[in-house]
DRENLUM-820785 format. One record per residue: x, y, z of N, C-alpha, C in turn; residue in three letters. Coordinates in steps of 0.05 Angstrom, whole numbers, padded with zeros to 5 digits. Example, Ala and Ser with C-alpha at 12.3 -4.5 7.8 and 13.67 -1.06 7.14 Angstrom:
((00264 -00114 00156) (00246 -00090 00156) (00264 -00066 00156) "ala")
((00257 -00045 00142) (00273 -00021 00143) (00258 00001 00157) "ser")
end
This chain:
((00685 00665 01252) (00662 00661 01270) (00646 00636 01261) "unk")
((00626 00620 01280) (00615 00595 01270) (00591 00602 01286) "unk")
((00569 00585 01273) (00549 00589 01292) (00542 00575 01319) "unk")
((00528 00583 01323) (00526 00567 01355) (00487 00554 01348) "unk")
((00495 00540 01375) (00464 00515 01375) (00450 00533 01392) "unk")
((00422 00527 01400) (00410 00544 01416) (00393 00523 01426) "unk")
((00393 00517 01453) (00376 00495 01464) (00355 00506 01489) "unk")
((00336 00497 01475) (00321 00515 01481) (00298 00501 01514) "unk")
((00305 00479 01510) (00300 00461 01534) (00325 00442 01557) "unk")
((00313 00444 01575) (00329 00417 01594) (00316 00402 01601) "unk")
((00288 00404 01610) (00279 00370 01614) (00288 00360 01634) "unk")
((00293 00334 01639) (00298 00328 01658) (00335 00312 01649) "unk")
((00349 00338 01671) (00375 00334 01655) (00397 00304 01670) "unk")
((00382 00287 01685) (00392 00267 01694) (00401 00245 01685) "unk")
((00431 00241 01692) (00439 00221 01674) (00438 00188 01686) "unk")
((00413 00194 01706) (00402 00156 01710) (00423 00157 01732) "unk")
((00440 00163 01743) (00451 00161 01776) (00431 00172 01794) "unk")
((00441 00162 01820) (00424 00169 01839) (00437 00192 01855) "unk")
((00414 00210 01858) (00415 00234 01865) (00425 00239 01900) "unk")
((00438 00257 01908) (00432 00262 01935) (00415 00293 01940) "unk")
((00408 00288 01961) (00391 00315 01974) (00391 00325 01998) "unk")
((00408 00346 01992) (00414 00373 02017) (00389 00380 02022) "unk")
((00362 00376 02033) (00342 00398 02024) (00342 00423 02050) "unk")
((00333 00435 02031) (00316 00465 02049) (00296 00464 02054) "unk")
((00292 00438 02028) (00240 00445 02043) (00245 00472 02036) "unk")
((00212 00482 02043) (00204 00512 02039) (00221 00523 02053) "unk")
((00244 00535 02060) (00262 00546 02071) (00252 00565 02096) "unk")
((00249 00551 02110) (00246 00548 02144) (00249 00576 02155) "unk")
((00231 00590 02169) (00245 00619 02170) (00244 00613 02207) "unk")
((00268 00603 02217) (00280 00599 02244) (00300 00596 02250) "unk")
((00309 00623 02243) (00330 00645 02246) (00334 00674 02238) "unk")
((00336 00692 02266) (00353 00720 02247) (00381 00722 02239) "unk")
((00390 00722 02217) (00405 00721 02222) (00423 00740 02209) "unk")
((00407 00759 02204) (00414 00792 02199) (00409 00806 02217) "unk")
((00404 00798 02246) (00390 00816 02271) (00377 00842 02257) "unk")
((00356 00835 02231) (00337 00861 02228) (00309 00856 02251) "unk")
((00306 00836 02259) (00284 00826 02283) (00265 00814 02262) "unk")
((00273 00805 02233) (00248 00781 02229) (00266 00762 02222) "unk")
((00254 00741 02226) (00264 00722 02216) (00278 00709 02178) "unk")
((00295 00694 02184) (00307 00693 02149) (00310 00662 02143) "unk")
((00312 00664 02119) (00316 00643 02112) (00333 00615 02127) "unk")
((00322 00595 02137) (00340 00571 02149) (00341 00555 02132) "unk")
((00349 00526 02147) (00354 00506 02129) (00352 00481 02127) "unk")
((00331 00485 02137) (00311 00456 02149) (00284 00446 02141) "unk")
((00287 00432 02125) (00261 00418 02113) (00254 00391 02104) "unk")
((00242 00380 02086) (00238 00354 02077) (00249 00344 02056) "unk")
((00265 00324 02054) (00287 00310 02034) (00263 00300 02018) "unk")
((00262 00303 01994) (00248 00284 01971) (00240 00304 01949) "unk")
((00212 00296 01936) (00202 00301 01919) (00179 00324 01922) "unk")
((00179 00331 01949) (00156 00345 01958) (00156 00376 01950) "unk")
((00175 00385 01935) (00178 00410 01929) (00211 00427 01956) "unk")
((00217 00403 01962) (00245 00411 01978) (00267 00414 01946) "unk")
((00283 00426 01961) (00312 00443 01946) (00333 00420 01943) "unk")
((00343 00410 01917) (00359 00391 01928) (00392 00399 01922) "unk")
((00402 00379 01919) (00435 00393 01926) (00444 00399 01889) "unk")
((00430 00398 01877) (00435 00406 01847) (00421 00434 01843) "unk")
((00397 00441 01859) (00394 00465 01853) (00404 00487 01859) "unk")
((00402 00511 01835) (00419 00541 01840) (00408 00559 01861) "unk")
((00412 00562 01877) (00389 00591 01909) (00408 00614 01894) "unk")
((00391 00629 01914) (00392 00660 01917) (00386 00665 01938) "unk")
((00393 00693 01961) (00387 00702 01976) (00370 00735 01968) "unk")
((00349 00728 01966) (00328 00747 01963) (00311 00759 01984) "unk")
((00311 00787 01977) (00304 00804 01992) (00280 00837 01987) "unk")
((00258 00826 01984) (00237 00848 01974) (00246 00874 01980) "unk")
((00236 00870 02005) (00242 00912 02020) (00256 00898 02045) "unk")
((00273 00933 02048) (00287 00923 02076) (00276 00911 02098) "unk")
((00245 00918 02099) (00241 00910 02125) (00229 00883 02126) "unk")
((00230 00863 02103) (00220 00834 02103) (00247 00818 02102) "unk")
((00240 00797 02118) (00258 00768 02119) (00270 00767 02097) "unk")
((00295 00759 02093) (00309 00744 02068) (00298 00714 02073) "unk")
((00297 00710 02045) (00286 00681 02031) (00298 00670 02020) "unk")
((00305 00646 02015) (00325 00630 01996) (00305 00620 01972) "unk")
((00313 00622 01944) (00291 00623 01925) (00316 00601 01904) "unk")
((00295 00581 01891) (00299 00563 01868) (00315 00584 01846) "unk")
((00336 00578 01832) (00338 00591 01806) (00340 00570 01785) "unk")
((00326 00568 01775) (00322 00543 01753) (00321 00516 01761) "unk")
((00321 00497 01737) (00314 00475 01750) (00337 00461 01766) "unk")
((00339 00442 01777) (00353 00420 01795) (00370 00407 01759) "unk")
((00397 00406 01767) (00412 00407 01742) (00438 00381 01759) "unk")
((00443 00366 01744) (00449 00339 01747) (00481 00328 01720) "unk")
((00493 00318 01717) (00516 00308 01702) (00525 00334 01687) "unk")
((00521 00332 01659) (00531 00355 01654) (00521 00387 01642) "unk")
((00499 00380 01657) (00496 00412 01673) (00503 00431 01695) "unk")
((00520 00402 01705) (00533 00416 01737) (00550 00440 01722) "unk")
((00563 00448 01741) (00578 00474 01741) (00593 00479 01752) "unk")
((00624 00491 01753) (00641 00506 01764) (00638 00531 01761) "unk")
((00624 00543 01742) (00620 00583 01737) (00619 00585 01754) "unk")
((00623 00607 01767) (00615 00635 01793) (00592 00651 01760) "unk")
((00575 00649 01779) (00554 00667 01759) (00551 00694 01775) "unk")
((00539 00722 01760) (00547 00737 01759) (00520 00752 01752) "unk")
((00524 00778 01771) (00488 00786 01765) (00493 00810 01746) "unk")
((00467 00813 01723) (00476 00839 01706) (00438 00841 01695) "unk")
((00432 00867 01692) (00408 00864 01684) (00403 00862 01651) "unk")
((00404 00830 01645) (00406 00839 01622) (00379 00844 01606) "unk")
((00348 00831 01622) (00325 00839 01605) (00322 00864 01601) "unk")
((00332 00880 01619) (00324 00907 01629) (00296 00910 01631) "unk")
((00294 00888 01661) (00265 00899 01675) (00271 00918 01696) "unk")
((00286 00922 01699) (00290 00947 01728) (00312 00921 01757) "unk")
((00311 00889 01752) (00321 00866 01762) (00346 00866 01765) "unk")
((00360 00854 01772) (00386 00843 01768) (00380 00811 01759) "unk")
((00386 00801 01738) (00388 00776 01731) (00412 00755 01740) "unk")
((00416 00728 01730) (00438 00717 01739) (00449 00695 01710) "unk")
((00472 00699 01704) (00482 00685 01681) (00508 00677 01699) "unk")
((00507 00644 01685) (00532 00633 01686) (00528 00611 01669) "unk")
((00552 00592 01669) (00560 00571 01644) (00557 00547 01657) "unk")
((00560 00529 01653) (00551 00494 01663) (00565 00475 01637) "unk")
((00561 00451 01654) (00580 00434 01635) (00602 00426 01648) "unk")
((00602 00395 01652) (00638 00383 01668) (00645 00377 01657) "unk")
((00670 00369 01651) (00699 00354 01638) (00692 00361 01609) "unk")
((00684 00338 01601) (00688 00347 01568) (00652 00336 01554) "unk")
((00642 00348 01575) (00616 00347 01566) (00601 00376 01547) "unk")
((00592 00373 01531) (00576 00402 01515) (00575 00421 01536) "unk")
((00578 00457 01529) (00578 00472 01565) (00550 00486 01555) "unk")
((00537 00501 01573) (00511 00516 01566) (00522 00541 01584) "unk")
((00512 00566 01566) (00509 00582 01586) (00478 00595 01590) "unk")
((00472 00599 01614) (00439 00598 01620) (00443 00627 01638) "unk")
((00427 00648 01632) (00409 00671 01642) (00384 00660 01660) "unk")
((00387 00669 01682) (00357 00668 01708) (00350 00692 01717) "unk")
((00324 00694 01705) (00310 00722 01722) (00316 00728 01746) "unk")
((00325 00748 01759) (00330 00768 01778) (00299 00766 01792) "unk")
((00279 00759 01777) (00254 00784 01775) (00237 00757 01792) "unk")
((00231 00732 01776) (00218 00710 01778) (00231 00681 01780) "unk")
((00255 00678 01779) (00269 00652 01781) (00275 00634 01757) "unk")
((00254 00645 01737) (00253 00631 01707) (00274 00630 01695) "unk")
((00286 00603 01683) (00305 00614 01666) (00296 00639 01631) "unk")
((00319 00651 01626) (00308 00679 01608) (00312 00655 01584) "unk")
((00332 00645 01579) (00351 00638 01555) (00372 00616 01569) "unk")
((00377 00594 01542) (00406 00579 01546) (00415 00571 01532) "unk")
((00439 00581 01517) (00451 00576 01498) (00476 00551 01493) "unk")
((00472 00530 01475) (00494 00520 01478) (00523 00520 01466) "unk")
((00550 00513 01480) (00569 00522 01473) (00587 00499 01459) "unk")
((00604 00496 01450) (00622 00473 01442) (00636 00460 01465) "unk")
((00647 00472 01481) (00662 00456 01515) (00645 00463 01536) "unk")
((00654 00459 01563) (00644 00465 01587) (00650 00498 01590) "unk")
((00628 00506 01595) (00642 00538 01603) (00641 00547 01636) "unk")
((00669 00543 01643) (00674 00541 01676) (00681 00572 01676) "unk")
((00680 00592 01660) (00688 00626 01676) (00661 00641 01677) "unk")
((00669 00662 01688) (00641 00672 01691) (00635 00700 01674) "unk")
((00615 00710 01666) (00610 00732 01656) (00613 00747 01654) "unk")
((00624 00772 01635) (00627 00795 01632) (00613 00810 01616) "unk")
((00604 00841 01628) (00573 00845 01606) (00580 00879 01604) "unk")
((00571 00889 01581) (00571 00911 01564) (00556 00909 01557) "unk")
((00546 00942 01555) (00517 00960 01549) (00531 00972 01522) "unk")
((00519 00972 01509) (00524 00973 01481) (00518 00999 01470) "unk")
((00529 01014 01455) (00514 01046 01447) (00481 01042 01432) "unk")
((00470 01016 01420) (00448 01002 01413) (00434 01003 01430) "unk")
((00433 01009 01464) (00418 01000 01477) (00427 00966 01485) "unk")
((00434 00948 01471) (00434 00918 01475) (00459 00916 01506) "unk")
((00458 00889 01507) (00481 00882 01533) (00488 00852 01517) "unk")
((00524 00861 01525) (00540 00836 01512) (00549 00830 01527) "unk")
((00543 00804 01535) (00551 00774 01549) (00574 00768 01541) "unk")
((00602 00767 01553) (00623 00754 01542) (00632 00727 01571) "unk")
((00636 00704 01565) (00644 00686 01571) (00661 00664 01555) "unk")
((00677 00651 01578) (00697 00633 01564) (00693 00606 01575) "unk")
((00706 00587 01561) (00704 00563 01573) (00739 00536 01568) "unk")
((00728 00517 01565) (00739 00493 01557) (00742 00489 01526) "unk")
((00762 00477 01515) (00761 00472 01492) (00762 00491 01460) "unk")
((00773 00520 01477) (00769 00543 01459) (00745 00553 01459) "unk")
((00723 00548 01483) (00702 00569 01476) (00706 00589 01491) "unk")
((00698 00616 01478) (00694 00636 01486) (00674 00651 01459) "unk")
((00655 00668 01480) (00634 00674 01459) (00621 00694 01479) "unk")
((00612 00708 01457) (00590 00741 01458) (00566 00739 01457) "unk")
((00553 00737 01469) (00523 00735 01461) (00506 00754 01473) "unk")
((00481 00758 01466) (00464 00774 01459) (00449 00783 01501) "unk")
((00448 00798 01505) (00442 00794 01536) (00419 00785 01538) "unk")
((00389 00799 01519) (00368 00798 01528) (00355 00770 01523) "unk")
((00366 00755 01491) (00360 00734 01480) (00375 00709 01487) "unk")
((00404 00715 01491) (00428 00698 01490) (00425 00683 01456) "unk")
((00428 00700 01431) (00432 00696 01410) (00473 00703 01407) "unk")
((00475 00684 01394) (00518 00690 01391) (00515 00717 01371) "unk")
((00527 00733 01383) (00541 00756 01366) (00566 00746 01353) "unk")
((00572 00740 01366) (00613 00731 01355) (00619 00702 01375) "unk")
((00630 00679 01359) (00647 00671 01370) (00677 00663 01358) "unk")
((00689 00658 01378) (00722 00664 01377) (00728 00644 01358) "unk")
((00741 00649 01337) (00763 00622 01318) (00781 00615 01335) "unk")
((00786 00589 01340) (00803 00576 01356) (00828 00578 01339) "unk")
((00832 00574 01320) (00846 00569 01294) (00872 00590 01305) "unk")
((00853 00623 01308) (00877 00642 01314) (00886 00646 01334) "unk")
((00881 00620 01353) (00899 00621 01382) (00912 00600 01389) "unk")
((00913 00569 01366) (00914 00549 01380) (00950 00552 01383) "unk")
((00958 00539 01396) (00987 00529 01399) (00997 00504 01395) "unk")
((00974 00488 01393) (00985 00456 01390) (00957 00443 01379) "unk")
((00956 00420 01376) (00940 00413 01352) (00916 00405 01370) "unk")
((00903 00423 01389) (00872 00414 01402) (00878 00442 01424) "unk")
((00848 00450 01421) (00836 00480 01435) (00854 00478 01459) "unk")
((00865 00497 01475) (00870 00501 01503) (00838 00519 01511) "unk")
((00841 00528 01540) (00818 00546 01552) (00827 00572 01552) "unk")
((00788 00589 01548) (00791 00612 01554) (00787 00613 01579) "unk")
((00796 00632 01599) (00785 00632 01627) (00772 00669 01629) "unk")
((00769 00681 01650) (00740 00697 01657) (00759 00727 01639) "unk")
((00742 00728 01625) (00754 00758 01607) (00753 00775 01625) "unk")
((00768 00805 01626) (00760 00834 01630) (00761 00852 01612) "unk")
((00746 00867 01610) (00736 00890 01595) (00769 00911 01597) "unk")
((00779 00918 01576) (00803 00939 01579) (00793 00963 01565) "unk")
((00806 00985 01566) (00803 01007 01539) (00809 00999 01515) "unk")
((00801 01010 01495) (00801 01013 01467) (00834 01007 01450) "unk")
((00847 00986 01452) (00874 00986 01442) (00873 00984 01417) "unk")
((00864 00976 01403) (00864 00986 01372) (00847 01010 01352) "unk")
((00841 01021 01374) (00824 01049 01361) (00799 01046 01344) "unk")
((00785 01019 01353) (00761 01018 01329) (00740 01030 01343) "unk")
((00744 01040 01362) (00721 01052 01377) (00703 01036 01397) "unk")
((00712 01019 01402) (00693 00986 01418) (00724 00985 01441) "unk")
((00711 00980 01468) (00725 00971 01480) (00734 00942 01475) "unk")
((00761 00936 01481) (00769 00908 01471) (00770 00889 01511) "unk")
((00773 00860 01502) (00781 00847 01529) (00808 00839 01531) "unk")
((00807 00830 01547) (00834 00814 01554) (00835 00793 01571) "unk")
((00843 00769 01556) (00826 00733 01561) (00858 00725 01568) "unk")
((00861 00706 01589) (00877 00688 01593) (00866 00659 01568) "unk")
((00888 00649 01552) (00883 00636 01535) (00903 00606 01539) "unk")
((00893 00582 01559) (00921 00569 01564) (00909 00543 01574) "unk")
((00924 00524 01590) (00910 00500 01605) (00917 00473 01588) "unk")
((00923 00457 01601) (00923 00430 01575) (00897 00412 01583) "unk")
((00874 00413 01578) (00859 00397 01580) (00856 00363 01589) "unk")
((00874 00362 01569) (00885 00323 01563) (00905 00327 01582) "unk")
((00917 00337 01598) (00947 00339 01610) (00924 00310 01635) "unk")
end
């Protein structure tokens, strides 16, 4: 196991190209389009700086009580080179506010990957941890007999790693060493949780371990 970095900011993650912008604006409510008879989230607003959505930021379709409009809501900040992302992120409550949260991984080609937790609750990011490669799979999470929830995700470059749900502190990460096949990491891709095959009492996963990166 090795340790991991913990970064604790993004800032402004732009790498000096010029941006485009899809915006939403305040997300326009002119449309039903749940025929509940109020109106929901559209997608029509003002391109710029004005507090519009641009095409780097993460939405959600949020929904208070049944009987109010769905809203399209910011999840963290507007994320740019290599913070973009291929993850499918994946909702799990890991503060345990009563929420569903949202974790997934970021990071292109062979840029450093992050994986980042967003409140369910408020849009904030919780935590973001950084990884050695891009981590393009998405999350898998266990409740622990501790009470805790374990984050397992994989990525580029031999990462795959456990971390902590509520903090995103690394519990374990994987030695590359005992999987490589040739002389530089292949990828982990999206684990599943199996039963117990070696009887230590912990459920074990089962990771596709493959890909030529450099190919």
């Amino acid at each position: 196991m090795s340790d991991a970095t913990m970064d604790a900011d993004v800032g402004d993650a732009s790498d000096g190209g010029d941006e485009t912008d899809a915006s939403i604006g305040d997300a326009a409510t002119d449309g039903n389009v749940d025929e509940d008879g109020g109106d929901d989230a559209g997608t029509e607003g003002d391109a710029g700086d004005d507090g519009g959505i641009g095409l780097g930021d993460c939405l959600f379709l949020h929904r208070d009580l049944p009987d109010e409009p769905a809203r399209f809501l910011p999840i963290g900040p507007e994320v740019t080179g290599p913070l973009l992302a291929s993850s499918s992120p994946r909702a799990f409550d890991v503060d345990r506010d009563g929420c569903v949260d949202f974790v997934f991984g970021t990071g292109m080609e062979f840029d450093s990957g992050r994986v980042s937790a967003v409140s369910g609750a408020s849009g904030e990011r919780l935590w973001m941890t950084t990884t050695v490669g891009e981590v393009f799979g998405s999350p898998v999470f266990r409740e622990l007999p501790s009470g805790r929830t374990q984050v397992v995700i994989g990525g580029r470059e031999g990462t795959l790693v456990s971390l902590e749900g509520e903090t995103g502190d690394p519990m374990w990460i994987a030695d590359v060493e005992e999987f490589e096949v040739r002389d530089f990491p292949f990828n982990f891709y999206s684990a599943q949780w199996i039963e117990d095959v070696n009887d230590d009492g912990a459920a074990d996963l089962l990771v596709v371990y493959g890909g030529d990166a450099l190919a």
